[in-house]
C-alpha positions as CSV (number, residue, x, y, z in Angstrom):
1,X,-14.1,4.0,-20.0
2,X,-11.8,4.5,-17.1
3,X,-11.1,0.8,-15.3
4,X,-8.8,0.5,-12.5
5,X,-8.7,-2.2,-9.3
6,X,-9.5,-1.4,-6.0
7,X,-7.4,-3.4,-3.2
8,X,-9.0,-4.3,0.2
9,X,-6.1,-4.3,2.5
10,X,-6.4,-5.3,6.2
11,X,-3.7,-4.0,8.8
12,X,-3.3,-4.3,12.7
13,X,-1.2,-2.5,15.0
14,X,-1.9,-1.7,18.9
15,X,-4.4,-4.6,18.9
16,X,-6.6,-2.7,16.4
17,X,-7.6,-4.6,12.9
18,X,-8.1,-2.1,10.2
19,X,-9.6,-2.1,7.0
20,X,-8.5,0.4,3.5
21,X,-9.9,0.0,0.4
22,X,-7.2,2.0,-1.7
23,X,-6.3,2.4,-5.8
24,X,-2.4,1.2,-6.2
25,X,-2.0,4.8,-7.3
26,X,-2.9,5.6,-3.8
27,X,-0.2,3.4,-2.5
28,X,2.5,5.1,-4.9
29,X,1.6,8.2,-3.2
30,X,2.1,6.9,0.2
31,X,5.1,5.7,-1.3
32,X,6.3,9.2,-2.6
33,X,5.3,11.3,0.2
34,X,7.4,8.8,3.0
35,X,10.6,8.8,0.6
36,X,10.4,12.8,0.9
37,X,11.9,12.3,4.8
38,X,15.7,11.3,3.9
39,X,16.5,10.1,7.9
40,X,14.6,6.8,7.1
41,X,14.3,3.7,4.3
42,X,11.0,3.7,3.6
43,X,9.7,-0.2,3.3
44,X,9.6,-1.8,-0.4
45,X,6.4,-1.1,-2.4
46,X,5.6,-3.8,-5.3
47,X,6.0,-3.0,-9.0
48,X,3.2,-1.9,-10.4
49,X,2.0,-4.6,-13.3
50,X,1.5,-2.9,-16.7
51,X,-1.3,-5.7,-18.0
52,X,-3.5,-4.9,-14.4
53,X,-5.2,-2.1,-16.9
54,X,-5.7,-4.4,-19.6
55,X,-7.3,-6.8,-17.0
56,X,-4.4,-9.8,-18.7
57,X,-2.9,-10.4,-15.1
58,X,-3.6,-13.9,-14.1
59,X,-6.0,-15.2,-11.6
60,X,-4.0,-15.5,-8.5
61,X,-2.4,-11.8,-8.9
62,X,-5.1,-10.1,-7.5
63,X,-4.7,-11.8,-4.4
64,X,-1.0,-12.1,-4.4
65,X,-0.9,-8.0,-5.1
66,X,-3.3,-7.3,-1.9
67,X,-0.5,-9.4,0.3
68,X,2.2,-7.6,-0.3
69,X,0.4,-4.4,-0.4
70,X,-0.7,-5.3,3.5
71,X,3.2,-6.2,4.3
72,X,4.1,-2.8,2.7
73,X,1.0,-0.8,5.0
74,X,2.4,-3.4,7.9
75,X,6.0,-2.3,7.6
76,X,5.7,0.9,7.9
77,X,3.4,0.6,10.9
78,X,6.2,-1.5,12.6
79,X,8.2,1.7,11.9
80,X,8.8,3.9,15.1
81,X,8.7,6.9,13.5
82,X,6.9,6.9,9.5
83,X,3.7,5.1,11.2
84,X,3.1,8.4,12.8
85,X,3.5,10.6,9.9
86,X,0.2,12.8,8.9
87,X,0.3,11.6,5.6
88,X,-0.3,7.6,6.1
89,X,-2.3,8.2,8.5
90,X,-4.5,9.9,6.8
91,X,-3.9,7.1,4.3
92,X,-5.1,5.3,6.6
């Protein structure tokens, strides 16, 4: 049985509310592909919780996981130049 979490994370930039429902392995590869261009920091991603797979995180993580994983996607969008790189926005 393959179990993993899905993360609804809401964003806004340019007066425009957008919705991603995205796998935390999806935002490691966000993560990888934007730390490939070595001009710019690329914004901190959380650490990913080893008990998530063995569902033994506690209630509030969940919701506490999807807020930082919206100021991650929100950081880069305040970036000038990473918010228009192909691969997030395809991400996107």
């Amino acid at each position: 049985m393959t179990s993993y979490k899905l993360y609804l994370v809401k964003t806004w930039a340019e007066n425009k509310i957008s919705e991603v429902v995205r796998r935390f392995s999806d935002f490691e590869w966000i993560y990888e592909k934007l730390i490939m261009i070595k001009k710019f920091l690329v914004p901190y991603l959380p650490q990913k919780n080893v008990f998530a797979k063995f569902n033994l995180e506690d209630k509030g993580f969940k919701k506490q996981r999807v807020m930082e994983l919206e100021i991650f996607v929100q950081n880069i969008l305040c970036h000038n130049h990473l918010r228009y790189n192909k691969y997030f926005s395809n991400f996107l």
